[in-house]
C-alpha positions as CSV (number, residue, x, y, z in Angstrom):
1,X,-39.6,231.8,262.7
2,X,-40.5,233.1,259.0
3,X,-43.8,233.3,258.3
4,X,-45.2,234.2,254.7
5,X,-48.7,235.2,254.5
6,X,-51.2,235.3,251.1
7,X,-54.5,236.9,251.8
8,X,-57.1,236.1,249.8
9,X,-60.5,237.6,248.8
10,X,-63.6,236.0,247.7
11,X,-62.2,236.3,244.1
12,X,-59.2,235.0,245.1
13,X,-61.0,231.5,246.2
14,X,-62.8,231.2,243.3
15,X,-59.8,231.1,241.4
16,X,-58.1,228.5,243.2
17,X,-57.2,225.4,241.1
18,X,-55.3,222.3,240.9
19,X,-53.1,221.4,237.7
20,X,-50.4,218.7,237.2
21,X,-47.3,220.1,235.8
22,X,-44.5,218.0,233.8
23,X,-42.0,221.2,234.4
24,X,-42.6,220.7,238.4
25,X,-41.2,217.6,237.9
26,X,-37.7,217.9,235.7
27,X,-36.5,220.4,238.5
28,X,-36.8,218.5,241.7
29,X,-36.1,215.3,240.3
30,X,-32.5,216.4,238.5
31,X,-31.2,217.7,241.3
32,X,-32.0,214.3,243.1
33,X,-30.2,212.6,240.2
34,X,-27.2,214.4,240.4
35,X,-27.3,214.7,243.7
36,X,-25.1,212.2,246.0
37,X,-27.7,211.6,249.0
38,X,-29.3,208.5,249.5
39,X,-33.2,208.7,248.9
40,X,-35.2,206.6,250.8
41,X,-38.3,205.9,247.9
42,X,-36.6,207.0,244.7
43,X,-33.8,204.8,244.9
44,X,-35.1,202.4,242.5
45,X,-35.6,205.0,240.0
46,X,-32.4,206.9,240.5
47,X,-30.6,203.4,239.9
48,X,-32.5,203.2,236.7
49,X,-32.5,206.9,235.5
50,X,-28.8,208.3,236.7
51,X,-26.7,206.1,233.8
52,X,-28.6,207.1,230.9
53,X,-28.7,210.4,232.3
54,X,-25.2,211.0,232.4
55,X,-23.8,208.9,229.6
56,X,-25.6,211.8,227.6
57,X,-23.8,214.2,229.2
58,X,-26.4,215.8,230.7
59,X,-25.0,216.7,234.4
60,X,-22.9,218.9,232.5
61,X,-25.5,220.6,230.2
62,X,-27.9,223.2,230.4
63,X,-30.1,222.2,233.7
64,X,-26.6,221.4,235.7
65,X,-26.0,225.2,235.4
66,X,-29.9,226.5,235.8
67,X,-30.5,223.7,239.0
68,X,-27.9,223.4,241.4
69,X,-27.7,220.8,244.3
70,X,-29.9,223.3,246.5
71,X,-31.6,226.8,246.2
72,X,-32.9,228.8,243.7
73,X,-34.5,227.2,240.7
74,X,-35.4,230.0,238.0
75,X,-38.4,231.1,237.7
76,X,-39.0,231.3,234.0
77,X,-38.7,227.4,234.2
78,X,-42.1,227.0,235.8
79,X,-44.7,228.9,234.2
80,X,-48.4,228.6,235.3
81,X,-50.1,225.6,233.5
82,X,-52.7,227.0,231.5
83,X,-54.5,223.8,231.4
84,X,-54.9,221.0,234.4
85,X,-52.5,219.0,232.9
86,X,-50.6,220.4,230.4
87,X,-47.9,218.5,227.8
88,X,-44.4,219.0,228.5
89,X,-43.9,219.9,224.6
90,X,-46.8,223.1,225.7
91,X,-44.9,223.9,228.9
92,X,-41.5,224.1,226.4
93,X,-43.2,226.1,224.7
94,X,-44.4,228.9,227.4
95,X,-40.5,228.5,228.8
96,X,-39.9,229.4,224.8
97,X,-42.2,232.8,225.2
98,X,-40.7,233.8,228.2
99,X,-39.9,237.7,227.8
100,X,-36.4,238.0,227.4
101,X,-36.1,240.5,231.2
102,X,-37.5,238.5,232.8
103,X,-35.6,235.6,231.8
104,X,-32.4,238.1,233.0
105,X,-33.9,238.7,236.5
106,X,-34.4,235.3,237.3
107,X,-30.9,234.8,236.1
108,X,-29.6,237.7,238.3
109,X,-30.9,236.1,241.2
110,X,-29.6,232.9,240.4
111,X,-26.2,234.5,240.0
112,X,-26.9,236.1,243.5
113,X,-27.5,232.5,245.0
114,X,-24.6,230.9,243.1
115,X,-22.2,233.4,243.1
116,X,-21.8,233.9,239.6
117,X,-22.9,232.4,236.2
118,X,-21.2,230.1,233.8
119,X,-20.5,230.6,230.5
120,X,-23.9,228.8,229.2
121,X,-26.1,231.0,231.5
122,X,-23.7,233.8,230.7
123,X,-24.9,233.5,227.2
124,X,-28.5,233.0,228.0
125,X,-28.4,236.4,229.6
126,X,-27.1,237.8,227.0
127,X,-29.6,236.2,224.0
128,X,-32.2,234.7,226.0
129,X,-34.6,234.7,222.2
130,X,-32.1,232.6,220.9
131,X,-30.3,230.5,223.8
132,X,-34.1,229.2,225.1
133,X,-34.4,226.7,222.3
134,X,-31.6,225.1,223.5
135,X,-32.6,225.0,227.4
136,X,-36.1,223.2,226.0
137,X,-34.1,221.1,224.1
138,X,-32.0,219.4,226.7
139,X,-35.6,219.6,228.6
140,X,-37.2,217.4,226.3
141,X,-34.0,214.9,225.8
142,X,-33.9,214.6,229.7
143,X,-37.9,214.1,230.0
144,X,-37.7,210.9,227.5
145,X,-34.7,209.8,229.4
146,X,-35.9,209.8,232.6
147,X,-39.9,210.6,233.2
148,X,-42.0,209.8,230.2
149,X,-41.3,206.4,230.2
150,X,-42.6,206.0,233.9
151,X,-45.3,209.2,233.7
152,X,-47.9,206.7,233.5
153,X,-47.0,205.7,237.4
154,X,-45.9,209.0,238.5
155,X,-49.6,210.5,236.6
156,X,-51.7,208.1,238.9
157,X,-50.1,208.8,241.7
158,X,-50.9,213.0,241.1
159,X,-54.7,212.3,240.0
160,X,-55.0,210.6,243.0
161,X,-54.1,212.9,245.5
162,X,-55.9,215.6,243.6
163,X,-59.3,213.5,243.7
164,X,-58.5,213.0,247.7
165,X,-58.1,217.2,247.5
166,X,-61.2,217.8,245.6
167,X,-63.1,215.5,247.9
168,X,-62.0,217.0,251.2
169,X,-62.9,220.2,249.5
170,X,-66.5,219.1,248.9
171,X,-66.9,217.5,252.1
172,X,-65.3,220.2,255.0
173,X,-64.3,223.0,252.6
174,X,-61.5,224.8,251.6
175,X,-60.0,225.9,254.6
176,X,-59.6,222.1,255.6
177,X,-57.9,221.6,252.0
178,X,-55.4,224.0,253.2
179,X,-54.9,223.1,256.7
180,X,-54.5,219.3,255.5
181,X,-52.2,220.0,252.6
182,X,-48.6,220.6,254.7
183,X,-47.4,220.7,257.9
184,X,-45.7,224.5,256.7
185,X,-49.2,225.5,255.5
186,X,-51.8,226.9,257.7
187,X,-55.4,228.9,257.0
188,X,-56.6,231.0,259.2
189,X,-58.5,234.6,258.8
190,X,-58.7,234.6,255.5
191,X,-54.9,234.5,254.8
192,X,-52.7,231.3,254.1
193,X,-50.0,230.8,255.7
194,X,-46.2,229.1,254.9
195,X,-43.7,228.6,257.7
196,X,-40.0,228.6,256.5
197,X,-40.7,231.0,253.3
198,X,-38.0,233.3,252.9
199,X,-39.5,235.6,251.2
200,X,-43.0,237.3,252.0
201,X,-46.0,236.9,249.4
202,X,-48.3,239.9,249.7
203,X,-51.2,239.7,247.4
204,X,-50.6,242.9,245.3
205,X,-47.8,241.6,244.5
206,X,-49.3,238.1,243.0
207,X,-51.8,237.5,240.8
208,X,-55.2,236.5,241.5
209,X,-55.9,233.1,242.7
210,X,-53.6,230.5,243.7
211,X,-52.6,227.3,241.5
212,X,-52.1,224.0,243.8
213,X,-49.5,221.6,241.6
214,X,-49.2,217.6,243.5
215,X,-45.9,216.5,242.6
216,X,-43.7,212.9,243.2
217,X,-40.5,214.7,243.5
218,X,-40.7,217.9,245.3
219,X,-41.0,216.7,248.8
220,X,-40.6,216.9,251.7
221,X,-41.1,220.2,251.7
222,X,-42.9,223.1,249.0
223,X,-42.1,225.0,246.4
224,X,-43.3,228.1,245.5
225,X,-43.5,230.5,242.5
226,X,-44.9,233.8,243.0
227,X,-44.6,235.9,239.7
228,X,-47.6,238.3,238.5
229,X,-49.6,238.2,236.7
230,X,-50.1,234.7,236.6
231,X,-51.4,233.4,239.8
232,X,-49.2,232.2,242.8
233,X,-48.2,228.4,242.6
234,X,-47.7,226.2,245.8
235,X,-46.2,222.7,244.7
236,X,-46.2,220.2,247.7
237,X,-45.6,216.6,248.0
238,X,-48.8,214.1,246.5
239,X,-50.3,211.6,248.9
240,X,-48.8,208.5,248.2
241,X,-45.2,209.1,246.6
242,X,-44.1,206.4,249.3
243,X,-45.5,203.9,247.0
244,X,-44.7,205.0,243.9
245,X,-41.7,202.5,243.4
246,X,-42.7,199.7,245.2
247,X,-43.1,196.1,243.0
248,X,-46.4,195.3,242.7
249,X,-48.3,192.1,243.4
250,X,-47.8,189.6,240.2
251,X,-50.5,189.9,237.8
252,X,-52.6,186.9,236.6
253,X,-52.7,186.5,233.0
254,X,-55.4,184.0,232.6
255,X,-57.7,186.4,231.6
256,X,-56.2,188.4,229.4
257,X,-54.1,185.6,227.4
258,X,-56.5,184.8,225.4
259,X,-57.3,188.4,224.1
260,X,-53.8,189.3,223.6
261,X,-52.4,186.2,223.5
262,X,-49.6,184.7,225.4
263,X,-47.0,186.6,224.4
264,X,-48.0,189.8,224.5
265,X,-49.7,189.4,228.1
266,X,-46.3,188.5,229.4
267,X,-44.3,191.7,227.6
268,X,-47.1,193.6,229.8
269,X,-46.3,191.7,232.4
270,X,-42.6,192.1,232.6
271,X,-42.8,195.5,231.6
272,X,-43.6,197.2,235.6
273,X,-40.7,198.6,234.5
274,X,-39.4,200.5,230.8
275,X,-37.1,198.1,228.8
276,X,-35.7,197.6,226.0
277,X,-36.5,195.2,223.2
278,X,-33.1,192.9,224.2
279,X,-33.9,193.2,227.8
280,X,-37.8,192.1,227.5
281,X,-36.0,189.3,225.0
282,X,-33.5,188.0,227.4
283,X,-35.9,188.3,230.2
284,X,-39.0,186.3,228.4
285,X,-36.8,183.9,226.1
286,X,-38.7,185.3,223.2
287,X,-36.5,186.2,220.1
288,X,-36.0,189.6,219.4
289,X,-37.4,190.2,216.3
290,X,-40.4,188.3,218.0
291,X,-40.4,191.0,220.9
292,X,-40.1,194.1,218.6
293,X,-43.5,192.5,216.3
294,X,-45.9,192.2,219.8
295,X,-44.1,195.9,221.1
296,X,-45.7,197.1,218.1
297,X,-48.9,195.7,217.9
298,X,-49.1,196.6,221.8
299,X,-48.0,200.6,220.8
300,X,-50.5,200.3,218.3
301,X,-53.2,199.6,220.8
302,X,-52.3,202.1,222.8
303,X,-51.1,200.1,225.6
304,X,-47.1,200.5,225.0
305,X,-45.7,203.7,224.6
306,X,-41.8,204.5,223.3
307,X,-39.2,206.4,224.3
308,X,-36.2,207.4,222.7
309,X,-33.1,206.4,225.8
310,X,-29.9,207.6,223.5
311,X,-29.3,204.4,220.7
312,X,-31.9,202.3,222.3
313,X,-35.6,202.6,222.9
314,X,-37.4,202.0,226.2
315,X,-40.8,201.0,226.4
316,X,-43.2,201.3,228.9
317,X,-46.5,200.5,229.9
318,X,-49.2,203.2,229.6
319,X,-52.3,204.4,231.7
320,X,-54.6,201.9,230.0
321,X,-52.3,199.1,229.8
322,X,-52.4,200.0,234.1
323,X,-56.2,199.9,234.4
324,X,-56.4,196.9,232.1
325,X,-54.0,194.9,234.3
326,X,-55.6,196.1,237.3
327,X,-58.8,195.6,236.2
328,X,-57.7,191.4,234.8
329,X,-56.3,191.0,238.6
330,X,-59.3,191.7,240.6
């Protein structure tokens, strides 16, 4: 059995933090999309997602040639998250700085996993500067397509395990946090441990500290990134992905119909999942024009957010609109 071992000093401890990261999200979840397999939770999403995904071609762009079905995911598309939860336009933008060799050597060891490269990554290896802009373009086309318009969901789901993390942390320490994360982790003499890793992680060879990323769509087992200077990241799967698709109980309106009024209370309602203007129409019997007027007083509120799905626009509900439901419920 491989083992991989990170030792860690007191430094080392003190530096270890949680962030949410959109970027640990668009790789695990487009291979699932373009993937054949069944999956058991993300069905529903997959059923949403996959059309819009390919009728913009996108299983034959950029990410079909940097993510394959299994393997190797490049490096340079993960960079640490400066921030506990940065935007995906600010982790574009550190794929964007990326020095240009180090872009190459993750690209040679793709090409070592693959085989070969195609003619795209061909050229990114040849003109990384200029061929980037075009990876975190099809980045930010497939992240309106197919995670901002749920991120509010997918967002509580990550803040919650974190919080559950943080506690344990505060109430047995941070040896429990590790021994509770993943059935592959282990702590034990000052050193983590991960079953399974191909390839060792010796401290001198990472930076200091270690960055712990929750994500919905990287399970059900880790992913790591171990890249100096910036400090090793260990992605696992968040408590609570099981639910993350599930329909939830119907929400009474009483209370919030007459703030919002009728209308708009119901577009809320119907949207526990992103649609379009003539969907929410044909769904509510409202006119259309009629739907478009509350979907903007709604945006305008911050309650509805929009998101561009090729000639149409899907909306969704966001964070607040959540709480405020949830809150009118109980």
């Amino acid at each position: 059995m491989v083992v991989a071992e990170l030792a860690f000093s007191a430094n080392d401890l003190a530096k270890v933090r949680f962030a949410i990261s959109p970027m640990w999200e668009v790789a695990p979840s487009f291979r699932l999309l373009t993937s054949d397999a069944a999956h058991p939770v993300h069905r529903p999403w997959i059923e949403q997602v996959r059309p819009r995904v390919m009728a913009v071609g996108l299983d034959r762009g950029w990410l079909a040639e940097l993510i394959g079905p299994s393997g190797y995911v490049p490096d340079f598309l993960n960079p640490a998250p400066a921030r506990p939860a940065p935007t995906p336009a600010a982790e574009c933008d550190a794929i964007l700085a990326s020095p240009a060799d180090r872009v190459r050597q993750d690209l040679d060891h793709l090409a070592r996993h693959q085989g070969h490269l195609g003619p795209r990554l061909s050229s990114l290896h040849a003109d990384p500067t200029s061929r980037l802009a075009k990876v975190t373009h099809e980045i930010g086309t497939y992240w309106e397509l197919a995670l901002a318009p749920y991120w509010a969901r997918i967002r509580a789901v990550l803040d919650a395990d974190i919080l559950h993390r943080v506690r344990t942390v505060a109430e047995h320490g941070v040896g429990h946090l590790f021994n509770d994360l993943h059935t592959s982790v282990s702590w034990d003499d000052n050193a983590l441990r991960l079953i399974r890793r191909k390839r060792s992680m010796p401290r001198q060879s990472a930076g200091a500290g270690l960055l712990l990323i929750p994500s919905a769509f990287t399970g059900p087992g880790l992913r790591t990134r171990v890249r100096p200077p910036d400090p090793p990241q260990l992605a696992y799967p968040a408590r609570g992905v099981g639910t993350l698709w599930e329909t939830r109980p119907a929400i009474g309106t009483c209370v919030l119909s007459p703030v919002l009024g009728r209308s708009r209370t119901l577009l809320l309602t119907e949207l526990e999942t992103p649609a379009s203007t003539t969907e929410l129409a044909r769904r509510t019997g409202l006119s259309p024009a009629g739907v478009s007027q509350h979907l903007t007083a709604l945006r305008d509120a911050g309650l509805v957010s929009a998101h561009r799905a090729g000639r149409s626009v899907l909306y969704a509900r966001t964070a607040a609109a959540e709480t405020l439901l949830k809150a009118s419920s109980t």
